[in-house]
C-alpha positions as CSV (number, residue, x, y, z in Angstrom):
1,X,354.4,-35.8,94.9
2,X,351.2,-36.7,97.5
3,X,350.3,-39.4,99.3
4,X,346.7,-40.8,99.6
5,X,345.5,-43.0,102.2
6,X,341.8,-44.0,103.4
7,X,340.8,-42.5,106.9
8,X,339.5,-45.1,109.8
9,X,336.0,-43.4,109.1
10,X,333.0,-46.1,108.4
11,X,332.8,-44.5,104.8
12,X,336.6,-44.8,104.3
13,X,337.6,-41.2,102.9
14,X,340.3,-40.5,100.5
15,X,342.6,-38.2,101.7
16,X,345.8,-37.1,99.8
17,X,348.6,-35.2,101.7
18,X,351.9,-33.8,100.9
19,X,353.9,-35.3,103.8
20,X,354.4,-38.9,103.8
21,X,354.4,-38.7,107.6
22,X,351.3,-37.5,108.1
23,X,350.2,-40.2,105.4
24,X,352.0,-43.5,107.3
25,X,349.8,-42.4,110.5
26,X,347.1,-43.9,109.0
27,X,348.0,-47.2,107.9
28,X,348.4,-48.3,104.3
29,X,349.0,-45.6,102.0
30,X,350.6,-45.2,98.5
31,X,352.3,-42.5,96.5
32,X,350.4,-40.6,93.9
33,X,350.6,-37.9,90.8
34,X,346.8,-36.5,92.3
35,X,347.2,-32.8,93.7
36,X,345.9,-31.6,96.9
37,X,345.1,-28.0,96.5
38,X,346.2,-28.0,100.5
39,X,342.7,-29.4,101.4
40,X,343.4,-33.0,102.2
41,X,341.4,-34.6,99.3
42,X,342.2,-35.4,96.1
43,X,341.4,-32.5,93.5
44,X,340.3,-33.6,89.7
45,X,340.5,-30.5,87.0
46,X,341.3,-28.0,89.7
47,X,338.0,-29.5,91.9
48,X,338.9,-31.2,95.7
49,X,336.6,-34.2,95.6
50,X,335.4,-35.7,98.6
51,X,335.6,-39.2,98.0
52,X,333.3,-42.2,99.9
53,X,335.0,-45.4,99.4
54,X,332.5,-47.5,100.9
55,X,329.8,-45.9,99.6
56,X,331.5,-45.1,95.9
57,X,330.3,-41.7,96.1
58,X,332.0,-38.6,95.0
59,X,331.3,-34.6,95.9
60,X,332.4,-31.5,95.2
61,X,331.7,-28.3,96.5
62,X,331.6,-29.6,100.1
63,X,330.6,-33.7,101.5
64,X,327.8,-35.8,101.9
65,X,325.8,-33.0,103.5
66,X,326.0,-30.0,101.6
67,X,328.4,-30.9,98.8
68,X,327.5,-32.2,94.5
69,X,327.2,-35.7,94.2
70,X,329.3,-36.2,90.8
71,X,330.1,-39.2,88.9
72,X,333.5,-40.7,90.4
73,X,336.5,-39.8,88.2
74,X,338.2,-43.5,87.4
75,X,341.1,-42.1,88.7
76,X,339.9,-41.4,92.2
77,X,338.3,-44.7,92.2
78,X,341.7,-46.9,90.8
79,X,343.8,-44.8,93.9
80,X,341.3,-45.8,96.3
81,X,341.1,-49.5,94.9
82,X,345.1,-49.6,95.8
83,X,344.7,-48.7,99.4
84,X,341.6,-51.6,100.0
């Protein structure tokens, strides 16, 4: 089991944890099915996407800068709805 929460950024990134501690430091956060891969984002079909809430954007590969901008998976877009 993870936990996802949205970081105080101005983007608002999706992060997903293992330990709910480190999750509650943030504020609101939620329990979720969604692996981690140990990378601190949520990871889609063995990928770790960077997720943008404000911006719905999603990457892979890396982040705005030097990551894929790929179509948001519905399921990282529903987590992130529940943490708004």
């Amino acid at each position: 089991m993870s936990y996802a929460y949205l970081d105080q950024s101005e983007y608002r990134v999706l992060h997903v944890v293992a330990a709910e501690g480190t999750a509650s430091k943030h504020g609101k956060y939620v329990q979720t099915d969604i692996d981690t891969e140990g990378t601190g984002y949520p990871a889609v079909n063995g990928e770790s996407i960077v997720y943008y809430s404000e911006l719905d954007e999603a990457y892979i590969k890396g982040n705005r800068k030097d990551g894929k901008l790929i179509p948001t998976p519905r399921v990282i877009r529903d987590l992130a709805d529940q943490l708004k």
